[in-house]
Backbone as XML, in Angstrom:
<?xml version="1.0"?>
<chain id="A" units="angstrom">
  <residue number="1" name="UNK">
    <atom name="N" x="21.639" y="41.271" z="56.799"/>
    <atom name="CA" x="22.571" y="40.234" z="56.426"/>
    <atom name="C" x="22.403" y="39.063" z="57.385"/>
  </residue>
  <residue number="2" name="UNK">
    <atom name="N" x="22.031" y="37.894" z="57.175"/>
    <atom name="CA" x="22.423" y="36.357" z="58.405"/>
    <atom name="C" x="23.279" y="36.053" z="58.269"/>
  </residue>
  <residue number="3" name="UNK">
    <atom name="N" x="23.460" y="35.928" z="59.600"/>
    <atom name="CA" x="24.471" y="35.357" z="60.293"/>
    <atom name="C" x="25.148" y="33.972" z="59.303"/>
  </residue>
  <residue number="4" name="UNK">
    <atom name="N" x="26.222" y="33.395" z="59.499"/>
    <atom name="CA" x="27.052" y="32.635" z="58.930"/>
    <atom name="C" x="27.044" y="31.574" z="59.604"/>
  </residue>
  <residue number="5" name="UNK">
    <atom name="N" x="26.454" y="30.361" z="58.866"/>
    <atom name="CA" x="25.975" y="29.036" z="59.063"/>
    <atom name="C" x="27.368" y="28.256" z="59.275"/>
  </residue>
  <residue number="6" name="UNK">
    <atom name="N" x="27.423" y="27.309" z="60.278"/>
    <atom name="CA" x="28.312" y="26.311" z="60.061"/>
    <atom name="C" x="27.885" y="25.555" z="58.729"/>
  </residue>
  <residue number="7" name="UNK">
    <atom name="N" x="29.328" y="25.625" z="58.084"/>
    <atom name="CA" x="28.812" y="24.471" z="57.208"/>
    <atom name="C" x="28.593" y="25.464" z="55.786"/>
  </residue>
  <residue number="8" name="UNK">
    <atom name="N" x="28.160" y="26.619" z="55.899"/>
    <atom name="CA" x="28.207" y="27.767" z="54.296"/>
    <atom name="C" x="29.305" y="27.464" z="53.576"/>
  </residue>
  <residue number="9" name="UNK">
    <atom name="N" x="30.866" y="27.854" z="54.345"/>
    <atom name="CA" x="31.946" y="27.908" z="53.480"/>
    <atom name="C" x="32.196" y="26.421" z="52.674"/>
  </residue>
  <residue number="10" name="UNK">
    <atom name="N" x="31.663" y="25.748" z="53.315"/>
    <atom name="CA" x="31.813" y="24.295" z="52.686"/>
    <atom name="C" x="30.982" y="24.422" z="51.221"/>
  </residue>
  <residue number="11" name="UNK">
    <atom name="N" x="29.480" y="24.631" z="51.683"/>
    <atom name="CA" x="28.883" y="24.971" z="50.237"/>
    <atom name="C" x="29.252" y="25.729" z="49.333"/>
  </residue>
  <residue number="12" name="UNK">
    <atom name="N" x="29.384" y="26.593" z="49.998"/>
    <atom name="CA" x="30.476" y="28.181" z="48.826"/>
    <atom name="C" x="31.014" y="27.233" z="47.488"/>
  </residue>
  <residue number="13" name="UNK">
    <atom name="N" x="31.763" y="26.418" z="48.618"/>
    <atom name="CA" x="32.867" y="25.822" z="48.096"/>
    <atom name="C" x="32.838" y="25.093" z="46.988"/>
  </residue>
  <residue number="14" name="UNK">
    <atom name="N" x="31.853" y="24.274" z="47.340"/>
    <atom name="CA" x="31.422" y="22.971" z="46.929"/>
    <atom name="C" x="30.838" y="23.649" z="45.059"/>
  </residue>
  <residue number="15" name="UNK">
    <atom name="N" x="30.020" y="25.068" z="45.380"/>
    <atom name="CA" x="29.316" y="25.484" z="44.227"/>
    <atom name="C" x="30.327" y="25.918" z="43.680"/>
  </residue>
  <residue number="16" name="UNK">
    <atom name="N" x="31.394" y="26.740" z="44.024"/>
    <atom name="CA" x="32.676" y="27.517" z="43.453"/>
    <atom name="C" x="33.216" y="26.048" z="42.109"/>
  </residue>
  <residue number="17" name="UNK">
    <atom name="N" x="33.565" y="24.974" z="42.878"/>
    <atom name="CA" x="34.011" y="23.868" z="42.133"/>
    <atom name="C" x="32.814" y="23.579" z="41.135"/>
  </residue>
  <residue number="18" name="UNK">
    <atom name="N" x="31.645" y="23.680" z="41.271"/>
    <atom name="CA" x="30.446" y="22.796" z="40.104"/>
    <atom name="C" x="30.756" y="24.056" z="39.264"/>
  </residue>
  <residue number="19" name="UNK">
    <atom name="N" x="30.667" y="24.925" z="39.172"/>
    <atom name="CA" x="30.874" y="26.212" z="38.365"/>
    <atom name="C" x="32.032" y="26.101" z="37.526"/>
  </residue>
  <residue number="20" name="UNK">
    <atom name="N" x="32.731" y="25.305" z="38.330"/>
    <atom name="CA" x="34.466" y="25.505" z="37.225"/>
    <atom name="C" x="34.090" y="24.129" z="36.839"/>
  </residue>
  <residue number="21" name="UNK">
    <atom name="N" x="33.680" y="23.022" z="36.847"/>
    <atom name="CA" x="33.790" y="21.907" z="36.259"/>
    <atom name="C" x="32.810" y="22.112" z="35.091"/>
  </residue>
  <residue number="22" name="UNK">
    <atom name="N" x="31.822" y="22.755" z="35.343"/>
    <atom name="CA" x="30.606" y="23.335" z="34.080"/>
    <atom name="C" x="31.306" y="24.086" z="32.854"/>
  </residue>
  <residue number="23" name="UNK">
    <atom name="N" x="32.142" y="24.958" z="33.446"/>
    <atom name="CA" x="33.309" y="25.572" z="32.581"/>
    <atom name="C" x="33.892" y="25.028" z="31.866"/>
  </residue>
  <residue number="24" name="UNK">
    <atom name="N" x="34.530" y="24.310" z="32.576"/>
    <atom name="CA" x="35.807" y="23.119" z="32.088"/>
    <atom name="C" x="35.074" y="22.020" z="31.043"/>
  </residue>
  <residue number="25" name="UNK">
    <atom name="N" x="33.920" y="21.386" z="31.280"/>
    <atom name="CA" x="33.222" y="20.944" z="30.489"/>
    <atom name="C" x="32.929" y="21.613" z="28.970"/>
  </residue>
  <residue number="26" name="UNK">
    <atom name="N" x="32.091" y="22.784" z="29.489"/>
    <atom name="CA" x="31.518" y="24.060" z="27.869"/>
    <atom name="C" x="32.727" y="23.871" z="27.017"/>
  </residue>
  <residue number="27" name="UNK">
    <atom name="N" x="33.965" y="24.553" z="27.889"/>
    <atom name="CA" x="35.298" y="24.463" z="26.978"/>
    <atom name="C" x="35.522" y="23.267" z="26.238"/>
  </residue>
  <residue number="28" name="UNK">
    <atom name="N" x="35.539" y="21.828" z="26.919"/>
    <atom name="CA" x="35.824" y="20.828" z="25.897"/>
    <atom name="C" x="35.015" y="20.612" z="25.260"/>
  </residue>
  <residue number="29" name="UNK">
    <atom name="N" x="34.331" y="20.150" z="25.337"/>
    <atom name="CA" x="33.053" y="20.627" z="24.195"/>
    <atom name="C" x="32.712" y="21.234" z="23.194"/>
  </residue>
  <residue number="30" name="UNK">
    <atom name="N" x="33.699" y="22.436" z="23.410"/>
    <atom name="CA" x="33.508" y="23.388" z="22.040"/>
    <atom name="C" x="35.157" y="23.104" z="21.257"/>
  </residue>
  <residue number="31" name="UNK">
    <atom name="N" x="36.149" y="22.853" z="22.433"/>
    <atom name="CA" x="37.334" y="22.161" z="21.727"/>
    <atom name="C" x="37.612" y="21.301" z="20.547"/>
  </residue>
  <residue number="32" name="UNK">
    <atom name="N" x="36.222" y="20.257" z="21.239"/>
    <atom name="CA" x="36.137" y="19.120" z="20.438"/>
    <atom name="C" x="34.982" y="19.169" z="19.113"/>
  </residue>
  <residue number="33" name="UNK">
    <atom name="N" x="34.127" y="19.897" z="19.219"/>
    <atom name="CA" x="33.069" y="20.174" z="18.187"/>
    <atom name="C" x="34.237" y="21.251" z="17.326"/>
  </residue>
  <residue number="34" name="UNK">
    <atom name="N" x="34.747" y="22.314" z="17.540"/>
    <atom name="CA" x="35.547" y="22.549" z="16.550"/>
    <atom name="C" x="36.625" y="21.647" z="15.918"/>
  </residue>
  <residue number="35" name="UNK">
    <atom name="N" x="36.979" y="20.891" z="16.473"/>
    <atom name="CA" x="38.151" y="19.866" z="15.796"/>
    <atom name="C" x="37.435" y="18.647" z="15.171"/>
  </residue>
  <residue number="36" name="UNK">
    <atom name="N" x="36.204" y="18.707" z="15.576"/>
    <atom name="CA" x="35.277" y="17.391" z="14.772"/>
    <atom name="C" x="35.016" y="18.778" z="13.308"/>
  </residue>
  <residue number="37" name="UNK">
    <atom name="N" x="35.056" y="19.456" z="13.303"/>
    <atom name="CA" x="34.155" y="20.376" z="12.385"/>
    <atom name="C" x="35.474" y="20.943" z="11.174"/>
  </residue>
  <residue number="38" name="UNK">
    <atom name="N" x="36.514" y="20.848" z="12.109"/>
    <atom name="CA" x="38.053" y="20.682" z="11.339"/>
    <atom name="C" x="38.229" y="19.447" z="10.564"/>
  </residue>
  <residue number="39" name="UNK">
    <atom name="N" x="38.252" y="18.623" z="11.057"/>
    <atom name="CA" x="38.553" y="17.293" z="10.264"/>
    <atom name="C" x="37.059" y="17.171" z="9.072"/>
  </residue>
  <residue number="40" name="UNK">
    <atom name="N" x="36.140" y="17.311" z="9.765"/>
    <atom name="CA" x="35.349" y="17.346" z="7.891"/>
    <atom name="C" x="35.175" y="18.320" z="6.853"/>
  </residue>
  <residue number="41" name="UNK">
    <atom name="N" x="36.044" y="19.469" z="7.181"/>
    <atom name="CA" x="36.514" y="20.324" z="6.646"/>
    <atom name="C" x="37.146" y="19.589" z="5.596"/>
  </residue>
  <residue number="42" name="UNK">
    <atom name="N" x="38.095" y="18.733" z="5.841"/>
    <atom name="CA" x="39.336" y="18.191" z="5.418"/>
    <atom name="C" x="38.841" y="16.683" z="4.566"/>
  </residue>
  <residue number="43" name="UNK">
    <atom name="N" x="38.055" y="15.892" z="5.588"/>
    <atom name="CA" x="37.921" y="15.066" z="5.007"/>
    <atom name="C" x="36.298" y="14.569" z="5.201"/>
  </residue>
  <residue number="44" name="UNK">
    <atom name="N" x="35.398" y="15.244" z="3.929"/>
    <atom name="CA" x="34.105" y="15.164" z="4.118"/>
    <atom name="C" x="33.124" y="14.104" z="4.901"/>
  </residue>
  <residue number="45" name="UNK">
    <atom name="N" x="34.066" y="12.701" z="4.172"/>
    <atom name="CA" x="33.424" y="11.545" z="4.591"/>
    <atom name="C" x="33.605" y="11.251" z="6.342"/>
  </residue>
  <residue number="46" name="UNK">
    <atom name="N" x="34.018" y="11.723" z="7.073"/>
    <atom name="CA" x="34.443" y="11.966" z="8.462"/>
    <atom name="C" x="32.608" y="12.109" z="9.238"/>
  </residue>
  <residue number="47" name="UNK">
    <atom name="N" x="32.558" y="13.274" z="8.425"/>
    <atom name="CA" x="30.593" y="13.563" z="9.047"/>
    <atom name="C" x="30.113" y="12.127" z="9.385"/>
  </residue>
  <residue number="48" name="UNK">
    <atom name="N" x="30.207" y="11.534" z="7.844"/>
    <atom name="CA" x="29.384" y="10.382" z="7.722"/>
    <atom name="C" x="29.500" y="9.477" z="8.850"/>
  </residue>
  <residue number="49" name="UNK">
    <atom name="N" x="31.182" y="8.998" z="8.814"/>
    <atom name="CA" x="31.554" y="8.084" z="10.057"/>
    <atom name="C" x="30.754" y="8.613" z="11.052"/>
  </residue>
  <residue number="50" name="UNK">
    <atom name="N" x="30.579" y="9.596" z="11.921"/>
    <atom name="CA" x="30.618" y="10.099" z="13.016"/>
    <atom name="C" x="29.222" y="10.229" z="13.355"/>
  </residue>
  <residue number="51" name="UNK">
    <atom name="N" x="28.242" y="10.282" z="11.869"/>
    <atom name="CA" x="26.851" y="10.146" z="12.744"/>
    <atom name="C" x="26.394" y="8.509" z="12.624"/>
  </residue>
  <residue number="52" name="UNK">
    <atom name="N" x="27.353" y="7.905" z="11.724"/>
    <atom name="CA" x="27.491" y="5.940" z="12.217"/>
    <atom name="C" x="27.437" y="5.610" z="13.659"/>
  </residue>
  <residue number="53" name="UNK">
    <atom name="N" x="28.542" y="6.411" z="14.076"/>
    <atom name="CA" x="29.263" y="6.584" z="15.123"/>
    <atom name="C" x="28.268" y="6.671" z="16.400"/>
  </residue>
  <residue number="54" name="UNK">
    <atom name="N" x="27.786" y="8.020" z="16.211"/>
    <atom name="CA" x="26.346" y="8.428" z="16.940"/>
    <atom name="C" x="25.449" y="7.201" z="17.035"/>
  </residue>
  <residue number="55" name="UNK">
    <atom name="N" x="25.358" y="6.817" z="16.131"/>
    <atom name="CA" x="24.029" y="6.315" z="16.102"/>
    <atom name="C" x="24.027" y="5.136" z="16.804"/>
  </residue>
  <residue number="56" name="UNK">
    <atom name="N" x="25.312" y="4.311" z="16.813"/>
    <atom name="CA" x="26.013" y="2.925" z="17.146"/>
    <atom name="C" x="26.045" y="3.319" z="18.898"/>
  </residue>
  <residue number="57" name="UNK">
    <atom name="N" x="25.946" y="4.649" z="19.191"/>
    <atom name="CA" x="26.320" y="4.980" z="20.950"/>
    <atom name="C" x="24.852" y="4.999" z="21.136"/>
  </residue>
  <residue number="58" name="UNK">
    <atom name="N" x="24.032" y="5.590" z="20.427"/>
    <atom name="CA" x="22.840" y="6.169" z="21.009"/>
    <atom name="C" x="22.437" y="4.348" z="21.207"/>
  </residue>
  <residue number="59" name="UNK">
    <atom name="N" x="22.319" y="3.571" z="20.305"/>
    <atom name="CA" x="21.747" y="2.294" z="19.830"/>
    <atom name="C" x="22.115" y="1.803" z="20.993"/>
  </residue>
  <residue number="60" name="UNK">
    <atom name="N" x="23.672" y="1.396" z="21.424"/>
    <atom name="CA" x="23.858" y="1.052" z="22.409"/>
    <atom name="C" x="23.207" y="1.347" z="24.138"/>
  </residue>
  <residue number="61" name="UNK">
    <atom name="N" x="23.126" y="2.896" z="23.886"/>
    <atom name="CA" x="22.786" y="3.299" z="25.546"/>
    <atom name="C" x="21.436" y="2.978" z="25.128"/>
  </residue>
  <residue number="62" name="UNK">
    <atom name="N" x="20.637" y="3.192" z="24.454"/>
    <atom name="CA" x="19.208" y="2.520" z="24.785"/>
    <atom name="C" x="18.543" y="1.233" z="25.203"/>
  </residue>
  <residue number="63" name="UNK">
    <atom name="N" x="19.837" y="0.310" z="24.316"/>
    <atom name="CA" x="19.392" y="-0.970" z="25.192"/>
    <atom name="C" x="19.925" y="-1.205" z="26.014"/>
  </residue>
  <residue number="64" name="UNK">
    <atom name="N" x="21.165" y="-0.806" z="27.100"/>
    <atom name="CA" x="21.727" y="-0.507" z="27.987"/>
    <atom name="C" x="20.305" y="-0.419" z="29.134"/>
  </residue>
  <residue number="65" name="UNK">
    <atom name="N" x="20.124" y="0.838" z="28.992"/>
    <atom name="CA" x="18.479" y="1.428" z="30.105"/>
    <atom name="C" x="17.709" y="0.874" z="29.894"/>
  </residue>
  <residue number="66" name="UNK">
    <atom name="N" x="17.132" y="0.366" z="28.712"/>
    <atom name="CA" x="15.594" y="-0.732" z="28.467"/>
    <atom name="C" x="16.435" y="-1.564" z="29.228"/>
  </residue>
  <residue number="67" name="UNK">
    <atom name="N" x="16.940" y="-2.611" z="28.857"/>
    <atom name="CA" x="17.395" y="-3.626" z="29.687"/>
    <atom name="C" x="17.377" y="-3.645" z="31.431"/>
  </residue>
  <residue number="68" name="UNK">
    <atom name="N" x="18.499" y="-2.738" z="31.861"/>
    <atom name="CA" x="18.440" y="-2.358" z="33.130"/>
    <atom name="C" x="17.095" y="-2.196" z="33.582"/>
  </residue>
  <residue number="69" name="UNK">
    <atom name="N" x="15.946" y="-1.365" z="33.221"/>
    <atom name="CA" x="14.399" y="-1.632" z="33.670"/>
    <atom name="C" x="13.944" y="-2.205" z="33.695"/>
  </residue>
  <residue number="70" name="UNK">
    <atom name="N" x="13.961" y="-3.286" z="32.529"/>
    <atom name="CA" x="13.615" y="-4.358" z="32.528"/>
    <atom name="C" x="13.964" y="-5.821" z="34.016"/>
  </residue>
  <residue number="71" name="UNK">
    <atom name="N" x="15.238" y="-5.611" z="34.121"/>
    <atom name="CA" x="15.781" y="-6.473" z="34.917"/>
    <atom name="C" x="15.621" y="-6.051" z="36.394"/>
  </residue>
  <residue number="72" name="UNK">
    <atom name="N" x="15.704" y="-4.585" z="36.629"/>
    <atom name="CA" x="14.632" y="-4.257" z="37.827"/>
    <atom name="C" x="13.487" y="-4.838" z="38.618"/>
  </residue>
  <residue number="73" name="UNK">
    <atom name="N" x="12.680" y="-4.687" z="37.522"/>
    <atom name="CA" x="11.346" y="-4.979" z="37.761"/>
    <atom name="C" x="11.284" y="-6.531" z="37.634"/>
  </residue>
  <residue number="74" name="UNK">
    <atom name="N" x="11.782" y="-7.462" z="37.068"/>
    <atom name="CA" x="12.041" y="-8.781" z="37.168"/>
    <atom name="C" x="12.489" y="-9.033" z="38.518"/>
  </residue>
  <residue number="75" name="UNK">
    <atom name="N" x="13.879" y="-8.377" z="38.927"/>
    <atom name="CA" x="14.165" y="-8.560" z="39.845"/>
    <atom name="C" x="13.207" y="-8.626" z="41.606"/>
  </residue>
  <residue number="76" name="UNK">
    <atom name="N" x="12.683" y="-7.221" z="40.850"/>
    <atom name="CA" x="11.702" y="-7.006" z="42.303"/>
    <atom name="C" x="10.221" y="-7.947" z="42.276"/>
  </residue>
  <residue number="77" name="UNK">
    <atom name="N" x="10.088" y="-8.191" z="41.172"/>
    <atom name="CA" x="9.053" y="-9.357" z="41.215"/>
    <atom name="C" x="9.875" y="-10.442" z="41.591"/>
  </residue>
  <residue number="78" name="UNK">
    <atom name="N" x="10.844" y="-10.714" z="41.651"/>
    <atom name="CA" x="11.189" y="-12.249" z="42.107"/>
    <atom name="C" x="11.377" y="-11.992" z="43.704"/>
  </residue>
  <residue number="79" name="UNK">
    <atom name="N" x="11.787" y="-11.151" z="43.902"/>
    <atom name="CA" x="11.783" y="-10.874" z="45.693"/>
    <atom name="C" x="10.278" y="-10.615" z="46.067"/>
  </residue>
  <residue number="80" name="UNK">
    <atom name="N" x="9.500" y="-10.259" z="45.319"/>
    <atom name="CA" x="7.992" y="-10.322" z="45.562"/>
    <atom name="C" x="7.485" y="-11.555" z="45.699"/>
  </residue>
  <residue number="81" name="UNK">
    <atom name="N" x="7.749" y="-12.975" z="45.040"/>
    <atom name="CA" x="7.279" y="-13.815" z="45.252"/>
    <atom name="C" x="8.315" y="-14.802" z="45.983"/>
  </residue>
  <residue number="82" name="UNK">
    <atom name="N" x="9.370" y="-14.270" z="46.414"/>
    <atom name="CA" x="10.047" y="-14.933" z="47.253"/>
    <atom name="C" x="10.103" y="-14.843" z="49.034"/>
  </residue>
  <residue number="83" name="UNK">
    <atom name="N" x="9.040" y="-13.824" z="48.720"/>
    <atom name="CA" x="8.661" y="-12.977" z="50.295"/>
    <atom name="C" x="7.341" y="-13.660" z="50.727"/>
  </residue>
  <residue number="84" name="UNK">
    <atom name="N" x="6.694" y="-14.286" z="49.543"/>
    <atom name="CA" x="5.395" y="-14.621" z="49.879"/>
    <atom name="C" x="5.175" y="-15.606" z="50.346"/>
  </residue>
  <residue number="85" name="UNK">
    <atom name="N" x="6.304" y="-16.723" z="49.681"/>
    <atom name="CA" x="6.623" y="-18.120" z="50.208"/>
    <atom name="C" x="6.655" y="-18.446" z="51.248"/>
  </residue>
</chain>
């Protein structure tokens, strides 16, 4: 068995909490995929909205990150030629 690190119980710790937030996550998740799966039960056209829906988030976060890379690398080229000066 080794000896007991300063500083273990902290990690213990630290993993004890990522474990329950992973939990806590799975659970809503399945909360909410059953209550999305309830409502088009009920009201078919709901699916439809919701992969609009999807598609309008995904659409968004992609040009979100293209952009942001984009403006990176702009960026660091302008400090590249502002270093050279």
């Amino acid at each position: 068995m080794s000896p007991k690190l300063p500083g273990d119980s902290r990690r213990e710790r630290q993993q004890a909490q990522n474990k329950g937030t992973w939990l806590a996550l799975f659970f809503v998740m399945l909360c909410v995929g059953g209550f999305i799966g309830l409502i088009s039960l009920i009201m078919p056209d709901f699916a439809k909205l919701l992969t609009v829906f999807a598609g309008f988030c995904f659409f968004l976060s992609f040009h979100y990150f293209t952009w942001g890379h984009w403006l990176i690398a702009k960026t660091e080229r302008m400090k590249a030629e502002e270093a050279e000066k």
